[in-house]
N, C-alpha and C positions, 0 to 999 in steps of 0.2 A: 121689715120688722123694726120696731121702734127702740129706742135705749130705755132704762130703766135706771134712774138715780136713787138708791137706798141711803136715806141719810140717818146718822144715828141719834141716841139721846140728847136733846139740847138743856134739857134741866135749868130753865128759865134766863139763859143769856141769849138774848137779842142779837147782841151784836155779833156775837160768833155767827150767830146764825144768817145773818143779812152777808157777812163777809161770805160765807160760804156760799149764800145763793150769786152772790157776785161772780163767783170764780166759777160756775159752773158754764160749760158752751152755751150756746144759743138753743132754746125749748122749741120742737116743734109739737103739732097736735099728734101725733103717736108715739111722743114718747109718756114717760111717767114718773113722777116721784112718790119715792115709798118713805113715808115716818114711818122710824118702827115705835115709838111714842116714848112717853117721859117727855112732857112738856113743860111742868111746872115743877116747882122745888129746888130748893139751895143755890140758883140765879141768883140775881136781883130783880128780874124783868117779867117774871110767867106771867103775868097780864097781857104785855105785848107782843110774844112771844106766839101766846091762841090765838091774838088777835089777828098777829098777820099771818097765820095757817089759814083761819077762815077767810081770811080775802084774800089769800093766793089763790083761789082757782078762778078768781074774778082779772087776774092779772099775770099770768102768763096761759100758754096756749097747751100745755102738758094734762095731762091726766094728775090729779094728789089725791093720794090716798093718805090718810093718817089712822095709823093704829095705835090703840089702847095699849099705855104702859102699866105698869102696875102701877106707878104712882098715879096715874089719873083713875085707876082702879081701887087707889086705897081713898083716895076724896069719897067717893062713891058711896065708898063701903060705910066712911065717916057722917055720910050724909043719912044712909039708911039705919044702921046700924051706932054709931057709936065707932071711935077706936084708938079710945087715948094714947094705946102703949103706941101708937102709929104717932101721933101729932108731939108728943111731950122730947122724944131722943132728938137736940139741936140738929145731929149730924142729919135725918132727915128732909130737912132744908123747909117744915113747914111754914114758920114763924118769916121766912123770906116770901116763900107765898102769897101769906096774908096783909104780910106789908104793901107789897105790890099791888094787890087787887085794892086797897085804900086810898093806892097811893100815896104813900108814907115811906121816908126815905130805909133801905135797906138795913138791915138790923146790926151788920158787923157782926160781935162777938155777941149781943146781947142776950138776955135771958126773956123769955117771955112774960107777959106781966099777966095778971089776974083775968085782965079785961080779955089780952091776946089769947088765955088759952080757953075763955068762954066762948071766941069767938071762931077758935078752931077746931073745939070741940064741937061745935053745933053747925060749921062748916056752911055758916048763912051767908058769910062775906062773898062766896062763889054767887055772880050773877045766875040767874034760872036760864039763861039762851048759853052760856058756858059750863052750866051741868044737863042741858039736853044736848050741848054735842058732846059733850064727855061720853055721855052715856046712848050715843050713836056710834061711837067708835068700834071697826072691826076689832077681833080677836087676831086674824091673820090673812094674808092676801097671798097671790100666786098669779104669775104670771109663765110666758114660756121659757125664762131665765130662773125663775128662782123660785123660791115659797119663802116668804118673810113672816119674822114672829118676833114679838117683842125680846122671849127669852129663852127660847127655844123649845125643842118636842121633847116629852117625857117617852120614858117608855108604858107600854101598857101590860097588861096583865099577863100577856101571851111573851112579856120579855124583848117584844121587837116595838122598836120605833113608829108608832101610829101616825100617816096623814093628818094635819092638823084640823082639817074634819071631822076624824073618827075619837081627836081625845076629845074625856070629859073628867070630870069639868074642864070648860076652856081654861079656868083661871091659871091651869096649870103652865099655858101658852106664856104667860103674864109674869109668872113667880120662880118658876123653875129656874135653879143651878146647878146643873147635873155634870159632872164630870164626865160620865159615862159619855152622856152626849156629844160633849167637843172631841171626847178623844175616840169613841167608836159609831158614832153615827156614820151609815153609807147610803145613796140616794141622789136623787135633787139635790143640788144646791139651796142649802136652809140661810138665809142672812137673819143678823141676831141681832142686839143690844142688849142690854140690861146688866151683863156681869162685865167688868173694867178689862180692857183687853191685856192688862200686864196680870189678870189675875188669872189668864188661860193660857196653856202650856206653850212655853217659846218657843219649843223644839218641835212643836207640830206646825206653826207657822213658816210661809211660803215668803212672806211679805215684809220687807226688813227683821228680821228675828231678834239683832240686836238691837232693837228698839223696843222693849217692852209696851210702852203707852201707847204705840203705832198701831194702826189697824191689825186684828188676827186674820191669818188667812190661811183654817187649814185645808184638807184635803175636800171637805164635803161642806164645809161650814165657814161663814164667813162672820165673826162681829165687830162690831162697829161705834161702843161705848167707849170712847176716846178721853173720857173725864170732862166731856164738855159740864159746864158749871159747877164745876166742883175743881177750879183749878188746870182743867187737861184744855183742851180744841175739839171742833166736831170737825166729823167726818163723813164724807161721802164716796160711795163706790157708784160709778159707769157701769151697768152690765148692758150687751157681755163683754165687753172690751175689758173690763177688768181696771178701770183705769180708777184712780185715786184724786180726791180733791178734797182740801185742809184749811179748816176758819185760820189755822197758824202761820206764819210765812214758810215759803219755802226752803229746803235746808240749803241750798245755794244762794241763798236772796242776802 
């Protein structure tokens, strides 16, 4: 039975991300890496970031699966639809995006200028071969270890936690911040990202408790949104070993 490395949001920092493939053991062909997605936004890097996802499977020997964050869900949305109230909030991290994809150096504190928010309003800056993988990206995967989803299962109409199969709309795989969820879900093992793990309950956590920004890990549910680009580190879980592995140094180092 092979390992399965679930890593979490990288939100367009590179190099957390390269440190983190660094420290992970040696790959063979049955093991697997799982993104749970959020690729791009509030980095400085999301261009290189997709870039080197799509030529990871070209260069190591693992199985990589990448799944649809909501942020590559809201590009999407912006592409089809329209979605200013989505591109215009700084804290978003778009206007860092669209730098990146230019190649124009990182925006700092700046405000977006007339030009940038034409540009991400119409969401044309996105290459066409990086919004047809955007727009290939699973909803959620499953293996014998776990079932991974960007932000976890809602419940459904019946009141009970549905297979990530049986919900619809998927979006909800994507968006959702259920309370309910971290603190009563039972089942499979769900691994998550999308909500910041100091913003899910400490006292259900198995896994440093007194570290709020640390991985969560409660009883049924595992996530893994660590603040990478936005200030925090990514993260990666071993299953089933359960083992931990951090783009931050380690707290003995």
């Amino acid at each position: 039975m092979g390992r399965t490395f679930a890593i979490g949001d990288i939100h367009g920092d590179e190099e957390a991300l390269r440190l983190l493939l660094g420290r992970l053991p040696e790959l063979f062909a049955d093991d697997t890496l799982v993104f749970v997605g959020d690729y791009l936004d509030r980095g400085p890097r999301s261009a290189a970031v997709i870039e080197l996802l799509r030529r990871l499977p070209d260069h190591v020997p693992a199985k990589v699966v990448c799944l649809r964050g909501n942020h590559e869900d809201a590009w999407l949305r912006i592409l089809d639809q329209g979605w200013p109230e989505f591109i215009l909030p700084r804290n978003n991290g778009c206007l860092e995006t669209l730098r990146s994809f230019q190649g124009r150096p990182p925006p700092g504190e700046d405000m977006p200028s007339r030009a940038d928010i034409d540009a991400m309003t119409a969401g044309s800056f996105l290459p066409a071969d990086v919004v047809e993988w955007m727009r290939a990206l699973p909803h959620w995967f499953e293996d014998e270890h776990a079932i991974y989803v960007h932000a976890g299962i809602p419940k459904g109409e019946g009141g009970e936690f549905a297979h990530p199969r049986d919900v619809e709309p998927k979006l909800a795989l994507l968006w959702c911040r259920d309370k309910d969820f971290f603190r009563n879900y039972q089942g499979k093992l769900v691994v998550f990202g999308h909500t910041a793990t100091e913003a899910l309950p400490p006292e259900l956590s198995s896994y440093t408790p007194e570290d709020p920004t640390d991985m969560w890990a409660g009883p049924f549910t595992v996530g893994l949104d660590t603040g990478c680009g936005k200030g925090g580190f990514l993260t990666a879980l071993e299953l089933p070993a359960m083992r931990v592995y951090e783009s931050r140094l380690p707290r003995d180092a």
